[in-house]
Every structure is written in C-alpha cells, then in structure tokens.
C-alpha positions as CSV (number, residue, x, y, z in Angstrom):
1,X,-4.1,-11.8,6.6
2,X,-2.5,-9.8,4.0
3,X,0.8,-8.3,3.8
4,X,1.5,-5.9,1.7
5,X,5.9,-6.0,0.9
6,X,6.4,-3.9,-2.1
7,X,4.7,-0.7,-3.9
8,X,5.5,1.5,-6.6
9,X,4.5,4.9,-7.5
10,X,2.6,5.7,-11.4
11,X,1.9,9.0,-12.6
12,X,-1.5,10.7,-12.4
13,X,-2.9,11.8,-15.5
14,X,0.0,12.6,-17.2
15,X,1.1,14.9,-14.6
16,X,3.9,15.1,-12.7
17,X,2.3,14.0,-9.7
18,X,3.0,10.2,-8.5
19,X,0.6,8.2,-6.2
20,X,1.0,4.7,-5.2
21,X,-0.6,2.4,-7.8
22,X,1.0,-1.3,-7.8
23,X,1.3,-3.2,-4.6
24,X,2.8,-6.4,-3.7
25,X,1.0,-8.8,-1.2
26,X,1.7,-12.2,0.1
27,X,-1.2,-14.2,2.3
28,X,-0.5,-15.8,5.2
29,X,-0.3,-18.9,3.5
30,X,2.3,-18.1,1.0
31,X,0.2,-16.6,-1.8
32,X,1.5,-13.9,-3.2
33,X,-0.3,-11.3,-5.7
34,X,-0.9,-8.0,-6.7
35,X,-3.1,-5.0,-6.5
36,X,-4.1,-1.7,-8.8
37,X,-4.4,1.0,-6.5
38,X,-8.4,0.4,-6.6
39,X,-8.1,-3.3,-6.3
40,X,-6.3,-2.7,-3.4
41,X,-8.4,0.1,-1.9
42,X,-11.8,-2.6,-2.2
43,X,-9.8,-5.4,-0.5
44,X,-8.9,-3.0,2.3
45,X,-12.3,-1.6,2.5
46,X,-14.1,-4.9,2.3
47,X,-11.9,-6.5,4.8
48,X,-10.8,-3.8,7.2
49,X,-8.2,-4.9,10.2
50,X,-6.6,-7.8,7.3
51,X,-3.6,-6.0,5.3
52,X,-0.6,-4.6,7.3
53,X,2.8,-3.8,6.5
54,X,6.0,-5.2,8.9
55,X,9.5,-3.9,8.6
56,X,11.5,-5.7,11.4
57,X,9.4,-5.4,14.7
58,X,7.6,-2.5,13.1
59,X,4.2,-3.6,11.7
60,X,1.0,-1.0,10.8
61,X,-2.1,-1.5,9.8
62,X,-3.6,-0.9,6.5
63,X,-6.9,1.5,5.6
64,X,-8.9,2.2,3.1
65,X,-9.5,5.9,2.7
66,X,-11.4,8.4,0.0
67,X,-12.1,11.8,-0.4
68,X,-15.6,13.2,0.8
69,X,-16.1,15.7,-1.4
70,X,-15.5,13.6,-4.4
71,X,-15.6,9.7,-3.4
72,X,-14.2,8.4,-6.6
73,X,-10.9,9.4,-5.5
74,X,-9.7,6.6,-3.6
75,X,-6.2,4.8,-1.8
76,X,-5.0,3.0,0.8
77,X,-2.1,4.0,3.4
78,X,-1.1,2.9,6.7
79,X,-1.4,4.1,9.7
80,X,0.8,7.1,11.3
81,X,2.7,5.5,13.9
82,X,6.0,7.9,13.7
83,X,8.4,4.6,12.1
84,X,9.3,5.7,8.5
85,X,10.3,1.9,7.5
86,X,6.8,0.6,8.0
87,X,4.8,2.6,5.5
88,X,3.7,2.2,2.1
89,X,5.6,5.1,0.6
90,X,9.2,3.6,1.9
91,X,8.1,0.6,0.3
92,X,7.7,2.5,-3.2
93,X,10.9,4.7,-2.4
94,X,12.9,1.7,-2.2
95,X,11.6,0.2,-5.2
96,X,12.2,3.0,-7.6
97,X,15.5,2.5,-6.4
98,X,15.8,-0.6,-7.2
99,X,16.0,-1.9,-3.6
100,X,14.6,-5.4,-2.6
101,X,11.2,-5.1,-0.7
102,X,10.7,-8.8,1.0
C-alpha cells in the first residue's frame, strides 16, 4: 500500500491552468518515491484499492480516472468524501505554500 503525502500543481501547456503533476508516496515499508502525473495515474490504474491519502483519522482512497471522449487525458484524485484535509488538491495547496505535507 501506497500513500500518497505530498503533491504539487504544474502548468498545462503554458497556460494558466494548473493540474496536479508531482506526487509524493511512501510504501508501507518505508519507501518513499515519486510520481509524474501519468506515472501515477498507471500505478493507480494497475493496482486499483493500493494508494490512499490519510490526514489524521481521515483517510480516502485513490482512482485512476480519464476522459472518455479523448482517453489520453489522464489523472488521479481521491474520492469525495466531504473532508477537505484528505484530498490531493490540499496536499498541493499546502505545498505551494510552503507547508510541510508528512
């Protein structure tokens, strides 16, 4: 099992829109790594139910999702469970910040 503790947004294109692109992971053995955006979308895909993110007591799963209508646009996010502090998009908030994510 995966965990996924830190993210950070990159432009798209040039543009001035942002998506997630960098993740942080550590394994439940104490490996840590990190992830593109597609790197991290295969894991997630390839290994569905693995990768979660846990802020206190809150923890949420991981997915892999892609558009239908053009399926080489790919990402990963967690689930909606209504707790702000447990998604992937806090993670990068804080980080462009300059906050620690552990």
């Amino acid at each position: 099992m995966k965990r996924i503790y830190d993210a950070e947004f990159e432009t798209y294109n040039g543009s001035e829109h942002h998506h997630l692109g960098k993740f942080w992971w550590v394994d439940s053995d104490g490996s840590k790594g990190t992830w593109t955006r597609l790197q991290a979308f295969n894991y997630v895909d390839d290994n569905p139910g693995s990768v979660y993110v846990k802020e206190g007591d809150a923890q949420v799963w991981v997915k892999a999702y892609y558009f239908t209508n053009n399926p080489d646009v790919k990402w990963i996010q967690t689930e909606a469970d209504g707790i702000r502090k447990d998604n992937l998009t806090t993670l990068a908030e804080r980080n462009r910040a300059g906050l620690p994510n552990n």
